[in-house]
C-alpha positions in Angstrom: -125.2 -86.5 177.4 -123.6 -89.0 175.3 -123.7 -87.3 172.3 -122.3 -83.9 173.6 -119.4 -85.9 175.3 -118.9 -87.3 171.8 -119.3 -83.2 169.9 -117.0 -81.8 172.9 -114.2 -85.0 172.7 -112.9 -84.8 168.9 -113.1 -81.2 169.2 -110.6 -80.9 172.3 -108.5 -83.3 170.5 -108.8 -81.5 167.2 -107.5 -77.9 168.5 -104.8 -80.1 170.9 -103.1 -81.3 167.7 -103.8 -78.3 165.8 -102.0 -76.5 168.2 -99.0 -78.6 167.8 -99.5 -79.9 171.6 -99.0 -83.9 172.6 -101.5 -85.2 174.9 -98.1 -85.6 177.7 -97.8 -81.7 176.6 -101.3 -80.6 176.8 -102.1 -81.8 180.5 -98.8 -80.6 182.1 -100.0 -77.5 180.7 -103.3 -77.9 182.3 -102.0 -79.2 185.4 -104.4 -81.7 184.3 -104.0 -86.0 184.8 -102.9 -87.3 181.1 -105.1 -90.5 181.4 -108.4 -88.3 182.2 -107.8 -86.1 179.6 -107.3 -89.0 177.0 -111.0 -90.0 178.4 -112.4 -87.0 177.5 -111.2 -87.0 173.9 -112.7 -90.3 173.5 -115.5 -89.3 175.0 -115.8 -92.1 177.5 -115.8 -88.6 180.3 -117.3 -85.8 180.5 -115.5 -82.1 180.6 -116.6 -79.8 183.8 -117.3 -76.8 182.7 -113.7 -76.0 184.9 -111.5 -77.8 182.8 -113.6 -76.7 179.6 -112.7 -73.2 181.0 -109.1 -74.0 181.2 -108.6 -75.3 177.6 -110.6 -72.6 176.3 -107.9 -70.2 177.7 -105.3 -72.5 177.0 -105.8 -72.8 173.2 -107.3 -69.0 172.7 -110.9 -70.2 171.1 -112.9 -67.9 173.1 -115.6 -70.2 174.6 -116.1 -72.5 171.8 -115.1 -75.8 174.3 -116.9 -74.1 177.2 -120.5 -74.0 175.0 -119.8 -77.3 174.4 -119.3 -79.2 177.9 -121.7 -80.6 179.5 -122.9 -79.0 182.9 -123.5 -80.5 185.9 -126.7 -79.3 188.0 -126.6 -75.3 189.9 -124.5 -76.1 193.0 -126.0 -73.2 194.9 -127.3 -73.6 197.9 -130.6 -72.6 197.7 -133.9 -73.5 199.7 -136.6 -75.6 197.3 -139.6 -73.6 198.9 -139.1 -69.9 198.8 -139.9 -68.1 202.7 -143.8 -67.1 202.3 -143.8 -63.4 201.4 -143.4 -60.9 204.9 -142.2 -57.8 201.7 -145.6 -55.8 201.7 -143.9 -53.0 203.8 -143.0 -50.6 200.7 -146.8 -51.0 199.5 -147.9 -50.0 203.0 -145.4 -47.2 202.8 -146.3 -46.0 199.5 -150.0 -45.5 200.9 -149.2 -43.5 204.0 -146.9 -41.4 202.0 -149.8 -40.8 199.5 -149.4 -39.1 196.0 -148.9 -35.2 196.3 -146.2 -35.7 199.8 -144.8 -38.4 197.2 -144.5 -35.3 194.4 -143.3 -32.8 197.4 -140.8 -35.2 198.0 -139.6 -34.9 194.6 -139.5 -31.7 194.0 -137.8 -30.9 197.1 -134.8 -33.6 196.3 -135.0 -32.0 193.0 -133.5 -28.8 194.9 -130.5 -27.2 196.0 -131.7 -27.5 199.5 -130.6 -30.7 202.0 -133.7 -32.6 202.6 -135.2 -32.9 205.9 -134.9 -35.5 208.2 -136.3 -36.9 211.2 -134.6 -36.6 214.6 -134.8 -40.5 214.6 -133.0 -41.3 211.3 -129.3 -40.8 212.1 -130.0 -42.9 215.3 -131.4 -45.8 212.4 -128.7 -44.6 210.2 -126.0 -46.1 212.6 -127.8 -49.1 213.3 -127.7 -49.3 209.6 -123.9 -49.0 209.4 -123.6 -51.5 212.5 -125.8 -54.0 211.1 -123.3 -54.4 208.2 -120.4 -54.3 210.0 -121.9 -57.8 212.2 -122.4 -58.8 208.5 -118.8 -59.6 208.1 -118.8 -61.2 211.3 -121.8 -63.1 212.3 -124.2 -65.8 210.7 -126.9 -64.1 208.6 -129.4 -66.3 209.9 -129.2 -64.4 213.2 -128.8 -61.1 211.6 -132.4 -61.7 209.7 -135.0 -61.0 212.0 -133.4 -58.2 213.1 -133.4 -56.6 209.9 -136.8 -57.7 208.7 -138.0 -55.7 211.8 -135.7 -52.9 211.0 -137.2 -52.3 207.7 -140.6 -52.4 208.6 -140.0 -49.7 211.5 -138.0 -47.2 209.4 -140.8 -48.0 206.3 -143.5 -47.5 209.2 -142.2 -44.2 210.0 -143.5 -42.6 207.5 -147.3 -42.9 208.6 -145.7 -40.3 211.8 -143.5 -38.2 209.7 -144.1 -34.6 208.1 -144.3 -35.3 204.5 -141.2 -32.9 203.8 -139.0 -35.4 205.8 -140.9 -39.2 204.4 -138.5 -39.2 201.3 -135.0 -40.0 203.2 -137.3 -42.1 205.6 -138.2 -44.4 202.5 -134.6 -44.6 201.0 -133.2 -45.7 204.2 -135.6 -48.2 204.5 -134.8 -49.1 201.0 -131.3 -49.8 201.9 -132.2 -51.6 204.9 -134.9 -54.0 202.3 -131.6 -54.7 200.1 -129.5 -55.5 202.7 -132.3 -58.0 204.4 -131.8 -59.6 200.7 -128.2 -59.6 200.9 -128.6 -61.7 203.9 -131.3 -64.1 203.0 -129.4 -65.2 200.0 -126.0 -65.5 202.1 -128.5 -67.9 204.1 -129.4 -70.0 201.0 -133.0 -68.5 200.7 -133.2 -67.1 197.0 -136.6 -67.0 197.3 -136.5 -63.9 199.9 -133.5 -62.7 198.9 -135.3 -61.6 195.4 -138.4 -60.5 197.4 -136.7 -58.3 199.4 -134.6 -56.7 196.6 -137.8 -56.3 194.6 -139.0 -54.5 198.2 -135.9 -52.5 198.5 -136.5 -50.9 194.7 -140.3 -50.0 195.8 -139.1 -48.4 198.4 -136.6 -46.9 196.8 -139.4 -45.2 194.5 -141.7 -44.2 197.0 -138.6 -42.0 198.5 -138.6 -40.0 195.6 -135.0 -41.6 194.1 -135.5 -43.7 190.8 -132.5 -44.7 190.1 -131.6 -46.5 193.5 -134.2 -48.8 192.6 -131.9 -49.8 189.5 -129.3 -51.6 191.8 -131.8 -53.8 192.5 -131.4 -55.6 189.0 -127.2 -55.8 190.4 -128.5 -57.6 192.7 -131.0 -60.2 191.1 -127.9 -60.6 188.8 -125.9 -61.9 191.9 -128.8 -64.6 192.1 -128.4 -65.4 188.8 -124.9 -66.0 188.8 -124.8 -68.1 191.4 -127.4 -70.0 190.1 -124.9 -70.6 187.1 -127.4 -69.1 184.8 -124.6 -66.8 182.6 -127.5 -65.3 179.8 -129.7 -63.9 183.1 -126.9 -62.7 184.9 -126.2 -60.7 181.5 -129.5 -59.6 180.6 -130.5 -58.1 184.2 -126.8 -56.7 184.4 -127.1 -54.5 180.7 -130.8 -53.3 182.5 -129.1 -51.4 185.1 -126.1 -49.6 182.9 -129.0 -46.9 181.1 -126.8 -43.7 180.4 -129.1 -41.6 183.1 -128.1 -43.9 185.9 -125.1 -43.1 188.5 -121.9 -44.0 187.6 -121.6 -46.4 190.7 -125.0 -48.3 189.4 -123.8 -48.6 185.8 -120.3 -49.5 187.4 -121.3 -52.2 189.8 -124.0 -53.4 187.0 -120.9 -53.9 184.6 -118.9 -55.9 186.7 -121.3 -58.1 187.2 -122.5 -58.5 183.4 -118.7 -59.3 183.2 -118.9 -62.2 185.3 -121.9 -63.2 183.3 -119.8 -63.3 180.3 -116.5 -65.3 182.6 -119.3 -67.9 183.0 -119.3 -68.8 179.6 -115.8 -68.2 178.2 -116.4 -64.7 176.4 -112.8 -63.2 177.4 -113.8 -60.3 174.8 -116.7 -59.1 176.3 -115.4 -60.1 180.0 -112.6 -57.6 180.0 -114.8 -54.7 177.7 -117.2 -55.3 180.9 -114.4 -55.0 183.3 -112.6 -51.8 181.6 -115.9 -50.3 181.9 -116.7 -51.0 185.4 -113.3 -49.6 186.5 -113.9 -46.4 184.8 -117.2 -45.7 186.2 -116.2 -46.9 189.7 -113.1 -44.6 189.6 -115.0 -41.4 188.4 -115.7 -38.3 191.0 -119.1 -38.9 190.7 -119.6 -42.4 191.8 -116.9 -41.8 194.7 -119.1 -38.7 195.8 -122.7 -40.9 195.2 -125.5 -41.6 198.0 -124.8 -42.6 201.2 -124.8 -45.3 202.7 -122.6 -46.4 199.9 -124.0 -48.8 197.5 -122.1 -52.1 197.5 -119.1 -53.5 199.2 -117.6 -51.2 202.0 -114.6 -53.3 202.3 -112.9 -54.1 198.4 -110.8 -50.8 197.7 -110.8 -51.6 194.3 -113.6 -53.9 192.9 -112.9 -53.4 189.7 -109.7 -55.2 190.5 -111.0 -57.9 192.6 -113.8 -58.7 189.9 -111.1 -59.6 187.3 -109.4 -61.7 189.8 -112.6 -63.2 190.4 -113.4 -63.6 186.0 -109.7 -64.7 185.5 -110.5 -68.2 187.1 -113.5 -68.7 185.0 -111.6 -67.8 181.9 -109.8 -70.7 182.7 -106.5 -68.3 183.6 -106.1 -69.8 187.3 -102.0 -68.3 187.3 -103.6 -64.8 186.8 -106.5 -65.4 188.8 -104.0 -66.0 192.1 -101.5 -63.0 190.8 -104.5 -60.5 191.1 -106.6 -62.1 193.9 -103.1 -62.5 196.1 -102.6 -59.0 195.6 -106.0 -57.5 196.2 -107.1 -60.6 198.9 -104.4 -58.5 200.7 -105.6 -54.8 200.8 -108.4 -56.5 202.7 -109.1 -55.4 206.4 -109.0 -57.9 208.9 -112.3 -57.7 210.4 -113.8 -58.2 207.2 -114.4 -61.8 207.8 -117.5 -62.6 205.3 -115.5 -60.7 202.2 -112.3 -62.1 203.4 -113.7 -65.7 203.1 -115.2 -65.0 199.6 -112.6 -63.5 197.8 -110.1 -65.7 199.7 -111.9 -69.5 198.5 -111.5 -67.8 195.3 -107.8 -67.6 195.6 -107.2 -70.7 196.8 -109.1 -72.0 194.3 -106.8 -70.1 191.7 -103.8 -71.4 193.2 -104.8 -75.0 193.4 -105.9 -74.9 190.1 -102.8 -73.5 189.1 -100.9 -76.7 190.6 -99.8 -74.8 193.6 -101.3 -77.2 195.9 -99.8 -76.8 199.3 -100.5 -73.0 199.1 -103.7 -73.4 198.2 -104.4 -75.5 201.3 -102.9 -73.3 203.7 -104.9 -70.1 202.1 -108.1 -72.4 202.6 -107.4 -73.9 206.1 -107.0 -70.2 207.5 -110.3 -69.6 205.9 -112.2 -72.7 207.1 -111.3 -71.6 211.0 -114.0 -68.8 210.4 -116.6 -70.2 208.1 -119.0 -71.1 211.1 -118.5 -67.8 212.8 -120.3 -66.7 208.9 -121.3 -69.2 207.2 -122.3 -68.4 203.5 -124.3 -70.5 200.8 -122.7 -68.4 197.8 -119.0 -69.0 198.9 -120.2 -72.7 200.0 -120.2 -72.5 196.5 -116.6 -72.2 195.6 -115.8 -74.5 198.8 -117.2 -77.2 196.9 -115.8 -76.0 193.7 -112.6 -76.3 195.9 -113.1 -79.6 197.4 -113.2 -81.2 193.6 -110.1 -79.2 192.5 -107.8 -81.1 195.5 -109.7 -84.5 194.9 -107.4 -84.7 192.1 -104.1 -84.4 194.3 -105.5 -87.1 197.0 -101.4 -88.0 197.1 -100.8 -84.7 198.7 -100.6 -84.6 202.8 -101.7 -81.0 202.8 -104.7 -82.1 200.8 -105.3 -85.0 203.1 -105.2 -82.8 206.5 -107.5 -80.0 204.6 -110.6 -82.7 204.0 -111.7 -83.0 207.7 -112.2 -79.3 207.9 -113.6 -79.1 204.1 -116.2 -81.7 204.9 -117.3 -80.4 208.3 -117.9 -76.9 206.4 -119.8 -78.3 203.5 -121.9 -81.1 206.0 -125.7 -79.9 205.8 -126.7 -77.9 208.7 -128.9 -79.7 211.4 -130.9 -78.2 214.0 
């Protein structure tokens, strides 16, 4: 540690001069306190992988402070012992179906003609649509068994069902797997949130649709990233972008390989991610794609939002809060979970950009919900948050925020 501290020191202090800039100069700049800074040239402190970020941006070198900070352990909230494995229901599925209804299926998806469906699926179709909408406004914890016992009984349909009418069976149960895994992450349980995603893509298959089964690599990637690791995020991201997926896979897969690239300070590649991702998510065909939609319901313009989101990591908090303000308020109101995600973010943009007092009002509006959905992935930002405003301890607004910070970060008991 002592060494990189020592690498990442002389090289911040290095570009600082080279750039003209006095030490007084440099951290008004940052928003950053002078005597700190003159630490971490010395090498007596170590750089976050925030403030690395910042002077990355700051003095244009494209990530070369960022790959030399030291980082601090994964702050994601995530359960040591993954849930033992209840994911055997697209296995079971795939053997009720059996092979030739499985090549019926696809040949009659293949066709012109709407497939048929069972006079029980738009009643589990709504349920569906329901389920997501408590999403935004309940705990996932108490969303989870329901929806573990939803997917088995659409998935156990099948064994009842014609085999002309098993395919949409299996794809709703497929979406019903994925969203299970949204939840269990949203819980802290990484673990099950990668065993149902890996479900939701078998099931996906076994409906006949190959490509829905892609989405689940967009989604491991969301485990990734909030596990801080930026090369896995990228890897599993560039997996689901293959020229014969839909445009809303390939889309939603480049956003997130861009905020794979934020992670580390690679601006180029960031916004060459983000310019992509906008064109696919704006095109006819991913507007007209399968239904239920894949993805957020509730960000009109992700695209947008991501590069609010990637402006902060890039170390641009002032852009960050321009574009996050702007889209943070297209939001509906009953879209508490989203709301709360995108909205830590902004705080976090604003406090980083010295806006203090702002960014404590934006968060204390915020913290009033958390408990009614509670969330380890924006825990993660809360925290992220909570460091950002120890550093303006002088500030009342900061002072009255802690109480509710700490009750929201407190471990859970019960």
């Amino acid at each position: 540690m002592v060494s990189t501290n020592l690498r990442f020191g002389p090289e911040l202090r290095r570009l600082r001069q080279e750039a003209g800039l006095t030490l007084t100069e440099f951290s008004a700049a940052l928003n950053y306190d002078k005597g700190h800074l003159s630490k971490v040239e010395r090498g007596e402190r170590s750089a976050s992988p925030q403030l690395a970020r910042r002077c990355d941006a700051f003095l244009g070198v494209n990530g070369e402070l960022e790959r030399l900070a030291v980082r601090p352990e994964t702050d994601a909230d995530t359960d040591e012992t993954p849930t033992l494995s209840p994911w055997l229901v697209g296995r079971r599925a795939v053997l009720a179906a059996g092979s030739s209804a499985l090549i019926d299926l696809g040949l009659q998806l293949g066709s012109q003609a709407p497939p048929a469906t069972s006079p029980l699926l738009p009643s589990f179709l709504a349920q569906f649509d329901q389920l997501r909408k408590l999403g935004q406004s309940t705990a996932p914890k108490a969303l989870l068994p329901l929806l573990e016992t939803q997917t088995r009984t659409v998935a156990g349909l099948v064994t009842d069902t014609p085999s002309a009418t098993r395919g949409p069976t299996l794809l709703l149960a497929s979406r019903f797997a994925e969203f299970t895994g949204w939840m269990a992450q949203e819980a802290g349980d990484s673990g099950a949130a990668l065993g149902w995603t890996s479900e939701a893509a078998e099931l996906a298959r076994a409906g006949g649709d190959p490509y829905l089964g892609s989405y689940a690599l967009v989604r491991r990637a969301l485990v990734t990233l909030y596990d801080g690791d930026a090369g896995g995020t990228v890897a599993l991201a560039r997996q689901a972008q293959g020229d014969e997926l839909p445009p809303r896979i390939r889309g939603l897969a480049a956003q997130r390989e861009a905020q794979g690239h934020a992670l580390v300070g690679d601006e180029h590649d960031c916004l060459r991610g983000l310019d992509r991702a906008r064109k696919l998510l704006d095109s006819d065909d991913a507007r007209s794609g399968t239904q239920p939609l894949i993805g957020t319901t509730h960000v009109s313009d992700p695209a947008a939002m991501t590069t609010g989101w990637c402006l902060y990591d890039l170390g641009r908090p002032k852009a960050a809060a321009e574009v996050l303000d702007r889209e943070c308020r297209r939001l509906p109101p009953n879209a508490l979970r989203t709301r709360a995600r995108y909205g830590f973010r902004r705080s976090l943009a604003h406090a980083a950009s010295g806006e203090v007092e702002h960014a404590c009002t934006i968060a204390a509006e915020l913290l009033g919900v958390m408990p009614a959905v509670p969330s380890a992935t924006v825990n993660s930002d809360i925290r992220r948050l909570a460091r950002e405003l120890s550093r303006f301890r002088s500030s009342r607004a900061v002072r009255d925020l802690q109480p509710a910070l700490a009750q929201v970060l407190a471990p859970a008991h019960g």
